[in-house]
C-alpha positions in Angstrom: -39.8 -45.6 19.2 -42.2 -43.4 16.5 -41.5 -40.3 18.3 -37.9 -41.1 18.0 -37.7 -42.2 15.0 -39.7 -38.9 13.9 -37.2 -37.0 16.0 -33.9 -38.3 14.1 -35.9 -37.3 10.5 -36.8 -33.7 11.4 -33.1 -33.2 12.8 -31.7 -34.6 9.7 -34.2 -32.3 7.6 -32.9 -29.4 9.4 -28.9 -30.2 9.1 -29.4 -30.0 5.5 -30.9 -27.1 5.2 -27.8 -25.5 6.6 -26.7 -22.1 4.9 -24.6 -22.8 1.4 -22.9 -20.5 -0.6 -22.8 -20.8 -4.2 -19.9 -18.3 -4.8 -16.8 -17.2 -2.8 -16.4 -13.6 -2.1 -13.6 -13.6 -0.1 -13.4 -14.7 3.4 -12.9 -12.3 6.8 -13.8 -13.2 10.1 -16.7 -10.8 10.1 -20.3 -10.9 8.8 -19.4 -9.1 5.9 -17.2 -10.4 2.9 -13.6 -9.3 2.3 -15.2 -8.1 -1.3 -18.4 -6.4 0.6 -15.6 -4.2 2.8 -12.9 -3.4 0.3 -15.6 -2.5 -2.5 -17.1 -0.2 -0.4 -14.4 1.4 0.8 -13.1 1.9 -2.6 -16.3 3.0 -3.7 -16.5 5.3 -0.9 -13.3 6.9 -0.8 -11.3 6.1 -3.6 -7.6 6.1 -2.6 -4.8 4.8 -4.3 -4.4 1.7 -1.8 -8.0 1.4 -2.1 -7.6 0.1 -5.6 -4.4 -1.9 -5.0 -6.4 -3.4 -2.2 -9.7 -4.0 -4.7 -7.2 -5.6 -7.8 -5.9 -8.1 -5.3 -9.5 -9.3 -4.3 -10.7 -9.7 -7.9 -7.7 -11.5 -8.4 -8.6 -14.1 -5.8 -12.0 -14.6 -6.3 -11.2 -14.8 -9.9 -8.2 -17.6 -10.2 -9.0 -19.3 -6.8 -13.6 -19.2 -6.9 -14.9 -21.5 -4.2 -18.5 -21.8 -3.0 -20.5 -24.7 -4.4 -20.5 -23.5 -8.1 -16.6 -23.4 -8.0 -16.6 -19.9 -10.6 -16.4 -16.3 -9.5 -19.7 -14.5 -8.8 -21.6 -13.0 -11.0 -20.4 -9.5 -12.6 -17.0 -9.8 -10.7 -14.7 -10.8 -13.5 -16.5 -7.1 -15.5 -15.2 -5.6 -12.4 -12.3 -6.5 -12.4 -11.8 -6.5 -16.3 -13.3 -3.1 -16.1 -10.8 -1.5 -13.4 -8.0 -3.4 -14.9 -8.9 -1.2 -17.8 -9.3 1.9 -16.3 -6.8 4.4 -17.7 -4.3 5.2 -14.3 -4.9 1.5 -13.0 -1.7 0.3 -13.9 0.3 3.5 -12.9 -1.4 3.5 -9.2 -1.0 -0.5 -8.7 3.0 -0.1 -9.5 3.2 3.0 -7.1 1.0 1.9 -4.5 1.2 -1.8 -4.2 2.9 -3.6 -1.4 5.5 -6.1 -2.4 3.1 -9.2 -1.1 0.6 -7.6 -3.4 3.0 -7.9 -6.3 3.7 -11.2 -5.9 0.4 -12.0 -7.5 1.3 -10.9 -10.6 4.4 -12.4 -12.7 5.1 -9.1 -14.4 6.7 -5.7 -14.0 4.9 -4.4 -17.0 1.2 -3.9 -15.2 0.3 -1.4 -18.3 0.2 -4.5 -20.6 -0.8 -7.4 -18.4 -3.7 -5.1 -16.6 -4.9 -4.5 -20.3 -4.4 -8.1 -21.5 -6.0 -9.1 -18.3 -9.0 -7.0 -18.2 -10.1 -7.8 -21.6 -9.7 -11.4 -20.9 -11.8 -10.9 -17.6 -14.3 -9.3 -20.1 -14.3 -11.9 -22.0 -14.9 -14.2 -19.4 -17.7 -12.3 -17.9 -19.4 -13.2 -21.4 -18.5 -16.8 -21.4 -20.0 -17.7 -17.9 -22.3 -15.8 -17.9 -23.9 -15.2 -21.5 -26.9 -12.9 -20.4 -24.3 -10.7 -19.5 -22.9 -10.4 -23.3 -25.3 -7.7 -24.4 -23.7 -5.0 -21.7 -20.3 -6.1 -22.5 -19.7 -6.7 -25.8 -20.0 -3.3 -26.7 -18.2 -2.3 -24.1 -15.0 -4.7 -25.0 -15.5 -3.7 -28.9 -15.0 -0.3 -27.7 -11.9 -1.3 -25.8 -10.4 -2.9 -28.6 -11.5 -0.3 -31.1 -9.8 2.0 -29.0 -6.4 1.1 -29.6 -6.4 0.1 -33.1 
């Protein structure tokens, strides 16, 4: 009955030690992330539906952030403020984009709501994670001194 009883307590110890993730970084059936294969790719060969592809990915794991902590990663929302920023961004996504990709955003005008949008995911790059404030701050005051 001990050994049992020891048994039933090392298997429960061992079910809860299961893996956990504390962010989502978008799902694929592989070992690698949907963000680990696009971000390379686009880092590796930079192509117009490379970025389309990223921007759609960011804007996932931004407005829809699973895992345990239920926010995006860390440094993904200054990635994808930081390409939403990026001068041709807008231009590329409403070349390049498929329509199902367009559906993700309610606007026509990417040149505004990418620049709207990237300095918001600045912004909120800063507000969950504060360490992160003294790289972007000056960054975003740049930004917005920019166009003024």
């Amino acid at each position: 009955m001990r050994k049992a009883f020891i048994a039933v307590a090392l298997l429960l110890l061992t079910a809860a030690c299961g893996p956990t993730r504390l962010y989502y970084w978008g799902s694929t059936g592989s070992e690698t992330t949907r963000y680990e294969d696009l971000a390379y790719r686009h880092y590796d060969q930079q192509t117009p539906e490379s970025i389309c592809d990223l921007i759609c990915v960011y804007e996932d794991m931004v407005t829809n952030p699973g895992g345990l902590r239920k926010t995006p990663p860390p440094g993904i929302c200054a990635e994808y403020g930081y390409l939403l920023l990026q001068p041709n961004t807008a231009e590329i996504f409403s070349q390049y984009a498929t329509r199902s990709q367009r559906r993700m955003f309610d606007s026509s005008n990417y040149a505004s709501l990418f620049s709207k949008r990237g300095e918001e995911m600045l912004a909120r790059e800063m507000e969950l994670y504060p360490e992160s404030a003294k790289f972007i701050a000056p960054l975003l005051n740049r930004i917005k001194g920019g166009r003024e």
